[in-house]
C-alpha positions as CSV (number, residue, x, y, z in Angstrom):
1,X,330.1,210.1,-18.0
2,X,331.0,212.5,-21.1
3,X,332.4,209.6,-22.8
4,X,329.3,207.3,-22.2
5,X,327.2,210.3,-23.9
6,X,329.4,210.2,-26.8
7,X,329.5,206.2,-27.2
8,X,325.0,206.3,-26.5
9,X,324.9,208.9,-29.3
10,X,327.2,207.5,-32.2
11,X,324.6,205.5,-33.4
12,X,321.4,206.7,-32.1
13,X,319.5,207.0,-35.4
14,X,319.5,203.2,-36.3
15,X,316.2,201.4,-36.7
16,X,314.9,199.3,-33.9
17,X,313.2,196.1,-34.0
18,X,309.5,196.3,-33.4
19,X,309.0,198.6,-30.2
20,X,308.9,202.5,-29.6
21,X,311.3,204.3,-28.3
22,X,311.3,208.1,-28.0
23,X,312.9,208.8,-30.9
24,X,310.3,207.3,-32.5
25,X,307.7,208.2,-30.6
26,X,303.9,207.4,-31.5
27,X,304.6,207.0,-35.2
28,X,306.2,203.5,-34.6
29,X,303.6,200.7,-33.5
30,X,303.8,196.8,-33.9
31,X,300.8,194.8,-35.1
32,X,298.8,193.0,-31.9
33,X,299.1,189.6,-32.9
34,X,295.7,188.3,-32.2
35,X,295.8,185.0,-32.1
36,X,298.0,182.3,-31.0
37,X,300.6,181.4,-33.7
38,X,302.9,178.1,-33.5
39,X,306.2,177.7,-32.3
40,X,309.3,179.2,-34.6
41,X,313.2,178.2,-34.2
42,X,314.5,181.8,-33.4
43,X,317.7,182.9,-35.4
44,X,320.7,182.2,-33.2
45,X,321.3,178.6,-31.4
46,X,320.2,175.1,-32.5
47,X,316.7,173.6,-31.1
48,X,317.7,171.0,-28.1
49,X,321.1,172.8,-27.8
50,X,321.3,175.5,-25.2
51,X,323.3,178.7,-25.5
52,X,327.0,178.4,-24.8
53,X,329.9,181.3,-24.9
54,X,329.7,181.4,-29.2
55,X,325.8,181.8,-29.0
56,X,325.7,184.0,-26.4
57,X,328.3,186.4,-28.3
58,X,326.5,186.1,-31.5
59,X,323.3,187.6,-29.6
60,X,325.2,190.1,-27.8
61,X,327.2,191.0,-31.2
62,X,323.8,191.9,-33.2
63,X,322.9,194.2,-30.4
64,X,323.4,198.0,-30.7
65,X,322.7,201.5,-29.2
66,X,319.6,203.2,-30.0
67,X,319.1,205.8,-27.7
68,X,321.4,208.1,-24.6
69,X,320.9,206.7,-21.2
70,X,322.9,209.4,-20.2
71,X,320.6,212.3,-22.3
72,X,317.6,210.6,-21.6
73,X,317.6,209.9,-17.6
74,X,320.9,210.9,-16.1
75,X,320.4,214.8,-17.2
76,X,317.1,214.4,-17.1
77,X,317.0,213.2,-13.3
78,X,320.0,215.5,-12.8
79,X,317.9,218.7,-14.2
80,X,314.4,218.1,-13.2
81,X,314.5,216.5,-9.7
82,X,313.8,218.8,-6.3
83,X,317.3,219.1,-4.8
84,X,316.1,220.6,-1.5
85,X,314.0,216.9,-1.0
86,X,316.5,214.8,-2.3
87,X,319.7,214.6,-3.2
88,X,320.9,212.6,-6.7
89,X,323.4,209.9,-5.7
90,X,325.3,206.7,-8.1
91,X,325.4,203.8,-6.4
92,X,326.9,201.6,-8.6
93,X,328.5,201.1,-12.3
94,X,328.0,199.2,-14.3
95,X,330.2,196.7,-16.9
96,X,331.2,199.1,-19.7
97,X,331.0,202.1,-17.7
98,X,327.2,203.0,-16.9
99,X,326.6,204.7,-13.3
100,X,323.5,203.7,-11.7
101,X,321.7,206.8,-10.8
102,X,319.0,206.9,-7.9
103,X,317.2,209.6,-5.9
104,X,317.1,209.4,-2.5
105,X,315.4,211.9,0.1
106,X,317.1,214.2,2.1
107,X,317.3,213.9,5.5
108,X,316.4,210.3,6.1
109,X,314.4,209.5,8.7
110,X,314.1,206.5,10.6
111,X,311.0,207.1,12.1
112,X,309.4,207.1,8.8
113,X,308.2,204.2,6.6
114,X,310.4,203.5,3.5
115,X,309.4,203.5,-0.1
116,X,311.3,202.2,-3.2
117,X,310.4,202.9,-6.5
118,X,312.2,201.1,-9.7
119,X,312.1,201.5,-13.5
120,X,313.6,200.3,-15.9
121,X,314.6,196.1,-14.7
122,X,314.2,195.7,-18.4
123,X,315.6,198.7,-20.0
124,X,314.2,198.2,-23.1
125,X,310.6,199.0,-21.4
126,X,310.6,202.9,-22.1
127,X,307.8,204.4,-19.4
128,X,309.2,202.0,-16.5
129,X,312.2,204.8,-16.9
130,X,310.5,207.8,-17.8
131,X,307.3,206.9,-16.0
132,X,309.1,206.8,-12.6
133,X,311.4,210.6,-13.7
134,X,307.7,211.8,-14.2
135,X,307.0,211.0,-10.6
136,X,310.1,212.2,-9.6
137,X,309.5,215.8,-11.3
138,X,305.8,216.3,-11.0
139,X,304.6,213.8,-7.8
140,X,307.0,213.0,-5.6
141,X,307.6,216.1,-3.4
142,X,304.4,216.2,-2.2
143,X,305.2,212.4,-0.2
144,X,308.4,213.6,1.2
145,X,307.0,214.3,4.9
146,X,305.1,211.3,5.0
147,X,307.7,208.7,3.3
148,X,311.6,207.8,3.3
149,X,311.6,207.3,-1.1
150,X,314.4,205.6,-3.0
151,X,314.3,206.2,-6.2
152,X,316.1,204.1,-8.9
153,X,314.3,205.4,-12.7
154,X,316.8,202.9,-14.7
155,X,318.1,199.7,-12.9
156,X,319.6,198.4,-16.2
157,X,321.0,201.3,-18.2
158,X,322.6,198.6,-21.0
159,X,319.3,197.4,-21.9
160,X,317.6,201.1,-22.1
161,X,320.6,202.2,-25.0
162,X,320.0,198.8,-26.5
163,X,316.4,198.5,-26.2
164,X,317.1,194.8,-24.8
165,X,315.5,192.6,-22.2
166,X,318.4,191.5,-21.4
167,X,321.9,192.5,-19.9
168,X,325.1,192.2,-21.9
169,X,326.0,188.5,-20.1
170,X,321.9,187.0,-21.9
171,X,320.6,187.1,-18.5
172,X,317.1,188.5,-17.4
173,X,317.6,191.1,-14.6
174,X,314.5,190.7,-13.5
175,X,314.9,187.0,-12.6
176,X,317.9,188.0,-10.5
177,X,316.8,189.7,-7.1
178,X,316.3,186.3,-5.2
179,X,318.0,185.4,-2.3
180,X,320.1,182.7,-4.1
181,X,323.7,185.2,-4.3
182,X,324.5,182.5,-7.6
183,X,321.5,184.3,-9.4
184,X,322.4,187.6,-9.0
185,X,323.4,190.2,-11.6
186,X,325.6,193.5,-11.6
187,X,322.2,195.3,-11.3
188,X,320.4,193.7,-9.2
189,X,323.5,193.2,-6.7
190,X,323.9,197.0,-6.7
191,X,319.9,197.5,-5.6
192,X,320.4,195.0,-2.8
193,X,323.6,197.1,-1.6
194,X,321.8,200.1,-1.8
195,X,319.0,199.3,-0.1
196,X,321.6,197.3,2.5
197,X,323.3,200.9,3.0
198,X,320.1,202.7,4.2
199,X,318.8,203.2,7.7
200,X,316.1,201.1,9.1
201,X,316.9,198.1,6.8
202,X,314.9,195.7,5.3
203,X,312.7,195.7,7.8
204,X,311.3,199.6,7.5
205,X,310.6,198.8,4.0
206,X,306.6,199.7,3.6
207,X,305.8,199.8,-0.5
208,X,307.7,199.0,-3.4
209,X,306.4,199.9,-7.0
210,X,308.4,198.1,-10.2
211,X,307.3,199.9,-13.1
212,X,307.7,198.0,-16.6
213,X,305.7,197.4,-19.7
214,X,304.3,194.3,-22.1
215,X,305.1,195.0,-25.5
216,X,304.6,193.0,-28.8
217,X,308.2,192.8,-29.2
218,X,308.0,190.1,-26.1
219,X,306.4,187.5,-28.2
220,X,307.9,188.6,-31.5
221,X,311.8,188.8,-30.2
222,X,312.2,188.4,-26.5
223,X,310.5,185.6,-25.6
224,X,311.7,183.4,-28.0
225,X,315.3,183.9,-27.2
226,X,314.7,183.3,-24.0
227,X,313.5,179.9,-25.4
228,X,316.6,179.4,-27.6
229,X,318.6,180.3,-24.9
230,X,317.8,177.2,-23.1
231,X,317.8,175.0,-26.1
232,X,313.7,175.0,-26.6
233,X,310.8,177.3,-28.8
234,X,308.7,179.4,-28.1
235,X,304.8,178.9,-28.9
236,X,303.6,182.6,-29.3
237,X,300.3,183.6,-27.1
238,X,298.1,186.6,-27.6
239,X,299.8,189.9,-25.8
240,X,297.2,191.3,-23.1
241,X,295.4,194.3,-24.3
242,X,295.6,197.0,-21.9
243,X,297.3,197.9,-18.0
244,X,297.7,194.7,-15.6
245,X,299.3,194.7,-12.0
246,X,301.4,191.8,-11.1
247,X,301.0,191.4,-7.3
248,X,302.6,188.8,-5.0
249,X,300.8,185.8,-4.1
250,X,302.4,185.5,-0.6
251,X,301.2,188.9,0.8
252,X,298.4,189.9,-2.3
253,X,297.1,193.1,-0.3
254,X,294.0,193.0,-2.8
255,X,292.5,196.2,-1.5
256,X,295.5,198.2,-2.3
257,X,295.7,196.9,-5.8
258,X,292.0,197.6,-6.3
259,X,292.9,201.5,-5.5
260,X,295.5,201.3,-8.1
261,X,293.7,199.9,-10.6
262,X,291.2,202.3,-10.0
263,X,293.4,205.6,-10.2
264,X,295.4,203.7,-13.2
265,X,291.9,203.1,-14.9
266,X,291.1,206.9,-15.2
267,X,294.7,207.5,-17.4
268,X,294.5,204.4,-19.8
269,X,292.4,201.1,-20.0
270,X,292.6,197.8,-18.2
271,X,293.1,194.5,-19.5
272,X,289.7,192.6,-20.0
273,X,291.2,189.4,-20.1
274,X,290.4,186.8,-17.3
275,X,293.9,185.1,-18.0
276,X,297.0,187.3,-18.5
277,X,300.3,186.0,-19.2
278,X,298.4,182.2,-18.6
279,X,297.6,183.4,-15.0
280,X,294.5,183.8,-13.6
281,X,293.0,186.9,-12.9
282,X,292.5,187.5,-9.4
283,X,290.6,191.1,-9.7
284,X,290.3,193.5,-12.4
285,X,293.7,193.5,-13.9
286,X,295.5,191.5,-11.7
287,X,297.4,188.9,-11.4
288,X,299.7,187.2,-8.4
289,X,302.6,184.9,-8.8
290,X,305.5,184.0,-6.3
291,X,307.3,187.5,-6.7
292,X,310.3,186.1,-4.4
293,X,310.6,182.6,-5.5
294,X,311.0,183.6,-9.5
295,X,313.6,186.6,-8.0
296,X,311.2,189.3,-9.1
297,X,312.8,192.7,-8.5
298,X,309.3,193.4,-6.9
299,X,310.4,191.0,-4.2
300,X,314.0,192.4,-3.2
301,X,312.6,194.9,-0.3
302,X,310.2,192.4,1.4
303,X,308.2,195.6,2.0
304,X,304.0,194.6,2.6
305,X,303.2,196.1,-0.5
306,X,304.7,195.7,-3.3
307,X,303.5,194.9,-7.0
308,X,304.8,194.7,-10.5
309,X,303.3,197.1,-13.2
310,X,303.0,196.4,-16.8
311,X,301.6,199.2,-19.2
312,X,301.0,197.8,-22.6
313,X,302.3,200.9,-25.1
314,X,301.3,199.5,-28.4
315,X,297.5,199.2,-28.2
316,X,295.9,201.6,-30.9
317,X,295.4,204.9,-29.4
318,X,297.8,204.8,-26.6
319,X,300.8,207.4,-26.5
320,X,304.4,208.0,-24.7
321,X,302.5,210.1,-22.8
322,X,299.7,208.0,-21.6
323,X,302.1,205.6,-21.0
324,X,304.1,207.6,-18.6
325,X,301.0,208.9,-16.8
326,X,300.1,205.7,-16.0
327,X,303.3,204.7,-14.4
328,X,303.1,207.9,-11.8
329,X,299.3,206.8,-11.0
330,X,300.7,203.6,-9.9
331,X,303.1,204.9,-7.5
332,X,300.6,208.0,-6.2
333,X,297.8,206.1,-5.6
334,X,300.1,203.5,-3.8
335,X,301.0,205.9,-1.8
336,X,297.9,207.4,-1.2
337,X,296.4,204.3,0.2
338,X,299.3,203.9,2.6
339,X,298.9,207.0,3.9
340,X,294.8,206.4,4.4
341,X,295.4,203.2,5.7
342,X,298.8,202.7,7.7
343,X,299.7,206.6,9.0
């Protein structure tokens, strides 16, 4: 792992393209784009042409580190997590070296119901990681009686140095955790083994929480090469102003999103919006798609409640730190209903 801090850190200093990270902290905040604008041809690829091998290196070639993963979440989940609760444990590696890092509690029990907690699916979505390590530190000890937890702050460690939505092969991670083994990724095939590994199964899974963010950079950068990559444009929308869930439409468990929303509501503000992401709101900042059929990493527990967070870090007035206190309200108050209502 020494070598991996050296490579993260060589060129940490470069400028990013239009999101915070926390180098930059609160001093570095895209312009909202208001209103819809039309569709532009993104920089790599051809329109009606999707990506092949050449494309797909250009992309990966303009790509560079900004920030440790090793500095930022490995010493960080190494130095600040509660050793006599849980123990720190890789379960994978990554191309290129990375170890996947997750915390796991102590003494697992079968007789109690299993939580997992993930950060990080797109690495370039800074409080899904450090979010989740502020649960670890500050909130999760006090659910270790009641709850089995599996936590895993950074599922894609590439994307967090790179500040990319993407892995290093142009594929969404978070469109990988299907069953459908041809859709899988090196991240998300190292979750499902983990999770494989554990006692009790898939079966004794109760809650997952993913925790990610919508940033401007989605319509400015990543959503449009996801368009390119398929041959297509993108047609820009308005970015939702404010804290959304995304639940899944196949078990929606409204009651327990309602008590998130509620707890989340008290650290930052909610989206208005009655459509988010062109879905339809279902409650106050919610919204429910097929989690398992897009191969949400939401969906790769089966647990009865799980649900997709999405801070939104570049609305005016909102800081790192809001951000991050956001993410451990999800997962608390999660738990918190649980506990009311199942134990």
């Amino acid at each position: 792992m020494s070598n991996l801090a050296e490579n993260s850190s060589s060129t940490i200093n470069k400028p990013i393209r239009a999101i915070r990270t926390s180098e930059f902290k609160d001093g570095f905040k895209p312009l909202r784009k208001l209103e819809s604008q039309p569709a532009e041809k993104y920089r790599i690829g051809s329109i009606g042409k999707p990506w092949g091998a050449s494309e797909k290196a250009e992309w990966l070639a303009q790509t560079s580190v900004h920030r440790s993963y090793v500095k930022e979440v490995v010493e960080k989940l190494e130095s600040t997590v509660d050793t006599n609760l849980f123990e720190v444990k890789q379960y994978g590696t990554l191309t290129g070296g990375f170890p996947l890092m997750c915390a796991l509690s102590k003494n697992w029990d079968d007789k109690k119901p299993n939580v997992l907690v993930t950060g990080g699916v797109h690495g370039y979505e800074t409080s899904g990681v450090q979010g989740v390590l502020l649960f670890l530190s500050t909130a999760a000890p006090q659910y270790a009686e009641s709850f089995n937890l599996a936590v895993c702050p950074c599922v894609s460690p590439w994307g967090y140095e790179r500040v990319e939505r993407w892995n290093q092969f142009s594929v969404d991670p978070n469109r990988s955790f299907g069953p459908d083994p041809k859709t899988h990724t090196e991240e998300s095939s190292a979750v499902k083994a983990l999770l494989a590994s554990l006692e009790g199964g898939e079966a004794k899974w109760m809650c997952h929480v993913d925790c990610h963010e919508t940033t401007d950079t989605d319509e400015t950068e990543y959503m449009p090469a996801r368009a390119a990559l398929a041959g297509s444009v993108y047609k820009r929308c308005d970015i939702p102003d404010g804290f959304y869930l995304v639940g899944d439409s196949v078990k929606p468990e409204e009651a327990w999103h309602k008590a998130i929303i509620d707890a989340v509501r008290e650290v930052t503000h909610i989206c208005p919006d009655k459509s988010i992401i062109e879905e339809p709101v279902t409650q106050d900042g919610c919204i429910l798609v097929p989690a398992g059929k897009l191969g949400l990493c939401a969906s790769v527990s089966g647990a009865k409640y799980a649900t997709t967070t999405e801070v939104y870090p570049d609305s005016p007035g909102v800081t790192d730190e809001q951000c991050n206190r956001a993410q451990r309200a999800v997962i608390t108050s999660a738990l918190d209903f649980i506990i009311a209502a199942e134990l």
